[in-house]
N, C-alpha and C positions, 0 to 999 in steps of 0.2 A: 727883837724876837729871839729869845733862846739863843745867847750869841756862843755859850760854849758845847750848843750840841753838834755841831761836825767835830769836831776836836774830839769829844766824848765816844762818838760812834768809831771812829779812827782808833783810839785806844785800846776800843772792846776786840773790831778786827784784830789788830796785832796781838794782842793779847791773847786774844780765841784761838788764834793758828799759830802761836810758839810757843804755850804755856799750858800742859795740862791740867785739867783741874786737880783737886785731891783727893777725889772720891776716885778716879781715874788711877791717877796713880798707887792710892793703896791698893786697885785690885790689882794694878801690874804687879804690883811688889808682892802679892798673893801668889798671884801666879808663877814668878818665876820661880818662890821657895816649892812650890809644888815637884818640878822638875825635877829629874835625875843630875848628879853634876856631869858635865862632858858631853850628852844625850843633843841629837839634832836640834828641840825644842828648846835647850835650854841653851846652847850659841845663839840662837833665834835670840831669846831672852834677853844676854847681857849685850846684844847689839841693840834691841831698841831701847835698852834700861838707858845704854851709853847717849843714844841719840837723846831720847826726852832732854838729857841735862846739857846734850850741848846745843839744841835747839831754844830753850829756856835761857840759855847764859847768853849767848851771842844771840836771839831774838830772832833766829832763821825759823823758817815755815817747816812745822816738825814734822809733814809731810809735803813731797813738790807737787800732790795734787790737794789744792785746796778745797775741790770740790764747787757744791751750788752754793754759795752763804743765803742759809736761809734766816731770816726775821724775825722775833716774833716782838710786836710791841704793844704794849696796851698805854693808853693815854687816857688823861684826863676827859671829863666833857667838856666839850668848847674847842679843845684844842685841835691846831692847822697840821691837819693829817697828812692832805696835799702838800704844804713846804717837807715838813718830817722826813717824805718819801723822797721829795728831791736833794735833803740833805743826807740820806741813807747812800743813796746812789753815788752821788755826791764821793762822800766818806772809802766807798768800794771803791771809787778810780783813783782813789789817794795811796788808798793802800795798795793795791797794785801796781802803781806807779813806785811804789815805796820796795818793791818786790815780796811783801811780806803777803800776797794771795798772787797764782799763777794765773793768766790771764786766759779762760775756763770757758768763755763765752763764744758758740760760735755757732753762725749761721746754718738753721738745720737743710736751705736747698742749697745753699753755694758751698759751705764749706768753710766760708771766711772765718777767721776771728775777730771780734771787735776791737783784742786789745786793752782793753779795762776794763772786762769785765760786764759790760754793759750791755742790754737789749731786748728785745719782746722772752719777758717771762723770766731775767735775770737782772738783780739777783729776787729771789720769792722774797715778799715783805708782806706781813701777815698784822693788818691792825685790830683790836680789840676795846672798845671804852669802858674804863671801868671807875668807882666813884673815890676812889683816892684824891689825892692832891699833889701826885707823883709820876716818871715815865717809867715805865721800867721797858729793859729792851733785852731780850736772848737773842741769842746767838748758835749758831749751830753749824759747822764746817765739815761736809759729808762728801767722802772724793767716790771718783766715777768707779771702780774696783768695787768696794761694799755695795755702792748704789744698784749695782749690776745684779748684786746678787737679794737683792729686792725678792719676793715670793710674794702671790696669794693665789691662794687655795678658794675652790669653790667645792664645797662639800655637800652630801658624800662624796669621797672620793678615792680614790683605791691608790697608795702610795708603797712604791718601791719598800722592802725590807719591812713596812709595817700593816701591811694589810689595809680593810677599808676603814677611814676615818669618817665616822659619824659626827651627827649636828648633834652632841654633848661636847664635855668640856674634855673629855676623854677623848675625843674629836679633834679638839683642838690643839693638845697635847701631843698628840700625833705629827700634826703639821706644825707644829717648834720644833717638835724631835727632827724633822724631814728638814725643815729650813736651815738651820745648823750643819745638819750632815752635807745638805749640797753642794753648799758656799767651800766646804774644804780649805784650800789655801787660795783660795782666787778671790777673799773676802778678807784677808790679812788678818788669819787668829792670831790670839784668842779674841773673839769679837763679843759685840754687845746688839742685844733686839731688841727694838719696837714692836709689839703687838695687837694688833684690833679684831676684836672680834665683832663682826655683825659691820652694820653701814652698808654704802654699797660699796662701789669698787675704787671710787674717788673718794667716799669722806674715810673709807676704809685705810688705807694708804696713809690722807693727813692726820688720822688718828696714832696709824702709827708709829709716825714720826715722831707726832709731839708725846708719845712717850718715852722719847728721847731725850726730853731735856726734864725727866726726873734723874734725881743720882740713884748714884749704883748702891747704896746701901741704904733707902728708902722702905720701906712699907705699906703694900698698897691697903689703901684703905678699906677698902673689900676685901672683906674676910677672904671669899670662894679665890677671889684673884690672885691673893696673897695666895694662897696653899699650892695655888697652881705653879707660880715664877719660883715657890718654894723649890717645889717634886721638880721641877724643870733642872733647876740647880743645882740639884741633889743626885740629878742621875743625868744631866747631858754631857759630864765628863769624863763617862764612860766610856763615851766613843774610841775616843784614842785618835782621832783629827790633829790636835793639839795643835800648835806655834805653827803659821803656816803651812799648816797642812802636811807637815815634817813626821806626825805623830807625838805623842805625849799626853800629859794628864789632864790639860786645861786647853779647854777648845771655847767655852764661853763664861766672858766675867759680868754677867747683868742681862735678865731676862724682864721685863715691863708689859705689863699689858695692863690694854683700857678693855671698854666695849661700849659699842651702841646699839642703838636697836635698828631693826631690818624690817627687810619686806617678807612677808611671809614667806613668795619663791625662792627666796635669796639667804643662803648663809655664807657668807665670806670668812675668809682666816688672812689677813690683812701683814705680814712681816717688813720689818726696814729694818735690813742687817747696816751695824756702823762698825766698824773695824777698831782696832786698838788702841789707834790712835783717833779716841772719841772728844775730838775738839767742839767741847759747848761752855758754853761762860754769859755772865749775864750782867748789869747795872740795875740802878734805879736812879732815875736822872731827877733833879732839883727841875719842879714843875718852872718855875720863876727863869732860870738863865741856861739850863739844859747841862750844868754839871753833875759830875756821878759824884753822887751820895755815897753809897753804896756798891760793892759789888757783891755778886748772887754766884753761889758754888764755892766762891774762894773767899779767904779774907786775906787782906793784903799787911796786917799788922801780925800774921801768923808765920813764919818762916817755910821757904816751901823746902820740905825731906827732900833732899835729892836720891833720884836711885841707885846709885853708882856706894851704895851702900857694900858690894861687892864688886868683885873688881869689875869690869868691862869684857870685852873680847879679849881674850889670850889663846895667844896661840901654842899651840901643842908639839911642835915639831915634826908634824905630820903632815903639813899642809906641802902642796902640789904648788910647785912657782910655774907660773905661765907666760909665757912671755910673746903676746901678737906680733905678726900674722904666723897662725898656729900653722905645722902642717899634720897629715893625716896621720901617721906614725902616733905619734903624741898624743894625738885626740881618743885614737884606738886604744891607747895605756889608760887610759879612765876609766872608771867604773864609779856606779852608781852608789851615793855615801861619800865619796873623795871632799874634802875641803883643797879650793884652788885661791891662789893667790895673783891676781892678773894684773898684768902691766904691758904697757904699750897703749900702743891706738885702738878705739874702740868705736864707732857708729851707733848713732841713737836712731832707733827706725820706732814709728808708732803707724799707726794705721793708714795716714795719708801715705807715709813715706811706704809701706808693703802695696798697696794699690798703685801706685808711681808706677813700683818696680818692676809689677805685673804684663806693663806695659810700654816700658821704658828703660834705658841704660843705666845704671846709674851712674851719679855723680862724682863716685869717685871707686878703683878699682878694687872690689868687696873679696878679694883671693883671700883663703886662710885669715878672714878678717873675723872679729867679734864686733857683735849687730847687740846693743844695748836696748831692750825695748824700755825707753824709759821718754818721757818730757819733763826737762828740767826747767825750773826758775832761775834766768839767766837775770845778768845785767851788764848794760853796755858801760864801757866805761870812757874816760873822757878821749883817751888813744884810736878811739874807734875798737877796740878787744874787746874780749866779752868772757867775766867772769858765769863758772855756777854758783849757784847759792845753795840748792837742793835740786837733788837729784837721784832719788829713791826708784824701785823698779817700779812698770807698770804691770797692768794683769795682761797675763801673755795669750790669753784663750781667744781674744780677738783676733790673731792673728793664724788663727788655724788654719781657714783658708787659703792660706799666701806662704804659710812659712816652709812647709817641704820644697816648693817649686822654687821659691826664691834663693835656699839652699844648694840646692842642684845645678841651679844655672849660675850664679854667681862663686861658688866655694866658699862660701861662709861656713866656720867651722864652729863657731860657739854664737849662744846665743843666750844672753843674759836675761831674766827674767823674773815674775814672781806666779805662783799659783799652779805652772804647769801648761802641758799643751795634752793634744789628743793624738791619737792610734795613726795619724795620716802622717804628721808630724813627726813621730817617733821610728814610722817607716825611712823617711826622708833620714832622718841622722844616722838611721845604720846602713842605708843604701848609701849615703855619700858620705861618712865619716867625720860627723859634726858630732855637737853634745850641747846638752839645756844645763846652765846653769842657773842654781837659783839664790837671787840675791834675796835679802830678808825687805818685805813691803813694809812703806810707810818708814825706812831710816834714811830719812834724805839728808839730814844734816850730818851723820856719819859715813855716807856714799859721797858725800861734797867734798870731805876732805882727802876723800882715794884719788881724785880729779885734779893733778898736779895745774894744766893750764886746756883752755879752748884753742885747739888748730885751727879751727875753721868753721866755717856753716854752709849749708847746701840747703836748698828747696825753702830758705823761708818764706817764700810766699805762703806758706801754708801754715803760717804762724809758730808762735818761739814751741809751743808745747811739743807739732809735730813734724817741725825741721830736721835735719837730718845733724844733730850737732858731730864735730869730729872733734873727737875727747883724748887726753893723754890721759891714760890710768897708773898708778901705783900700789901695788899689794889691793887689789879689791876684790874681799874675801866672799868667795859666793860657794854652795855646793855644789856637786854634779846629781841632779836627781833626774835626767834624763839621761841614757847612754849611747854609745853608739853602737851596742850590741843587743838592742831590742828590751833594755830594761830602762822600767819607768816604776820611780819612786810614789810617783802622785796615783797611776794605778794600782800600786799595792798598797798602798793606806786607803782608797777607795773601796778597795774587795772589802778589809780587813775591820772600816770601819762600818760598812753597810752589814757586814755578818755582828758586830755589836750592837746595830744599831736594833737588829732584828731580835735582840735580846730584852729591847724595850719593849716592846709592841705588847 
């Protein structure tokens, strides 16, 4: 029975999460000539231009969060649905064992992690019969940061900067404009959307996923639909959002929209923001032995452009060298816009490890320390040590609750990050003399290499993503866009880009 379809599914993973497509990559490569040279957006740029190609070369996960791998597969009639789905699964704990997907899956009342990946609802696998004589299988790798920034709309409804969005397509229009704006850097621009219009609130959503696995320079086949992702295109990068939320020209590279039809009381506006790095890839499997035929998005007899067409990250001679455990003097000399160069010891805190701390010592003494919100893809090695593989920031807005107090009580002075924090958080670094910095989302394979060696680990009970890992850093280049004098970067591209936004309406 299909003896080379695990093999085949295994290939798609790996491939899906360290290769992006090329419809992907040209619009990266769009985007970054958009930029200013020098300009906050365009550093964003040549570091994840850098990572795509070393994530590609050496086969590391071009993000460390691999997100839900969702499915999509259509089969033959006849064919064993049920084995299919145990060799899909199957295929996930391969590849996660393999370290090429972070191990994502975990128990929503305990906390647990499974560990490969596995468990009620993960990973989604979506079957389809159709009358071919062929498999074909998509793919789609969507991390927890974009998913967060998920939207729908139930219309009319009266939206920030754009007034009330009615049940037209001018309606609709509205609410892309508003879904883009919100996400700002805590969605890793310049991003890409899915959008449904109509359904209800669940086929809404898987509508507009799956218009996610069309490419970014497609046509949609309805004319009205087409005009619309057109005018979207044509004026959402006016905002000034841009590369993580940094500011610049390009804030989204691919706007999609389906529709379905609805209940009368019901109009839904359906969004699935996917961030930059938009890993989808696809086969068509030999019905007979379950090898790829083909693969869908990419061709593999075609040479893949690397981006690194310009040069990478360079640095300027302006950058700020840092060197852990900070003290307050130092911290206070930053201001917001500084590029930092950081080295020393770092702590990785995600949301177990801020709720621990809420309530607990911690583990190891946090004075003048830098706290990494990040979970990386580790791997043990045969010594019993433990390299990273990736290790990119995560979105730091979860930690708003936790992150002034746990500054305050421990002297944590910097805090590494992506997307921003809020008003409570910003009080807390100028009351106690910390700073946000922010690392560029989604460049885990260029964060891997700043990670001379692993010190140690703390709390893995709570699994590799949000253990408390203790990192040696070298030159790891992030900005200050939080300060410790009451200035914050991500509110002033917030003001700036909601009074553009209000240009739309």
């Amino acid at each position: 029975m299909l003896p080379h379809f695990f093999d085949s599914v295994v290939q798609l993973i790996v491939k899906t999460s360290t290769d992006l497509p090329p419809d992907v990559r040209a619009a990266m490569r769009w985007a970054r000539g958009q930029e200013e040279s020098g300009s906050r957006s365009a550093q964003a740029l040549a570091i994840i231009a850098q990572n795509i190609d070393q994530a590609a070369t050496g086969e590391g996960a071009i993000c460390q969060d691999t997100g839900m791998p969702t499915f999509e597969v259509k089969t033959p009639v006849g064919a064993n649905q049920i084995w299919m789905k145990q060799q899909i699964k199957a295929a996930v704990a391969e590849a996660t064992k393999r370290g090429k997907l972070r191990p994502n899956s975990v128990d929503s009342i305990t906390g647990e992690n499974s560990g490969n990946n596995l468990g009620p609802g993960t990973p989604v696998i979506h079957f389809e019969q159709w009358e071919r004589d062929e498999i074909e299988v998509k793919l789609l790798l969507k991390g927890g940061g974009c998913e967060n920034m998920n939207i729908q709309y139930s219309v009319p409804t009266e939206l920030p900067h754009l007034g009330r969005a009615d049940r037209t397509l001018e309606g609709v229009r509205k609410c892309i404009l508003h879904a883009v704006w919100q996400a700002q850097g805590k969605g890793c621009g310049p991003g890409a959307i899915g959008v449904a219009i109509g359904g209800d609130r669940t086929s809404g959503y898987v509508e507009a996923k799956q218009q996610l696995f069309r490419t970014l320079d497609d046509v949609n086949a309805d004319a009205r639909l087409a005009a619309l992702e057109a005018d979207i295109m044509g004026t959402v990068n006016t905002l000034g959002v841009g590369a993580m939320g940094f500011g610049g020209q390009v804030s989204l590279i691919g706007c999609k929209i389906g529709v379905l039809n609805r209940l009368p009381a019901s109009f839904f506006v359906s969004v699935a923001y996917d961030c930059w790095a938009f890993r989808r890839l696809g086969v068509t499997l030999n019905a007979s032995d379950g090898a790829i035929d083909h693969w869908l998005y990419r061709d593999p007899a075609v040479a893949t452009v690397p981006m690194m067409d310009q040069a990478g990250f360079q640095r300027t001679g302006r950058e700020v060298a840092l060197r852990a455990p900070l003290d307050e003097a130092t911290v206070r000399s930053l201001k917001v816009g500084d590029v930092v160069m950081v080295s020393g010891p770092a702590y990785t805190g995600r949301d177990a490890v801020h709720h621990h701390l809420m309530s607990h010592e911690p583990p190891v003494d946090l004075g003048g320390s830098v706290l990494y919100h990040c979970g990386p893809v580790v791997k043990k090695n045969d010594d019993g040590t433990w390299t990273v593989t990736a290790a990119g920031p995560t979105t730091s807005i979860r930690e708003e609750p936790y992150q002034a107090d746990i500054i305050g009580r421990y002297g944590i002075r910097a805090v590494i990050g992506k997307g921003g924090m809020g008003a409570k958080t910003l009080a807390g670094l100028k009351e106690h003399g910390a700073v946000y910095l922010n690392a560029i989302g989604g460049a885990a394979q260029f964060y891997a290499k700043c990670i001379e060696r692993v010190e140690g680990v703390s709390l893995l009970e709570f699994g590799t993503p949000e253990a408390m890992w203790h990192l040696q850093l070298r030159d790891f280049p992030a900005i200050v866009t939080m300060d410790a004098h009451g200035n914050s970067l991500h509110k002033d591209i917030e003001t700036a880009s909601g009074e553009n936004l209000a240009k739309l309406a």
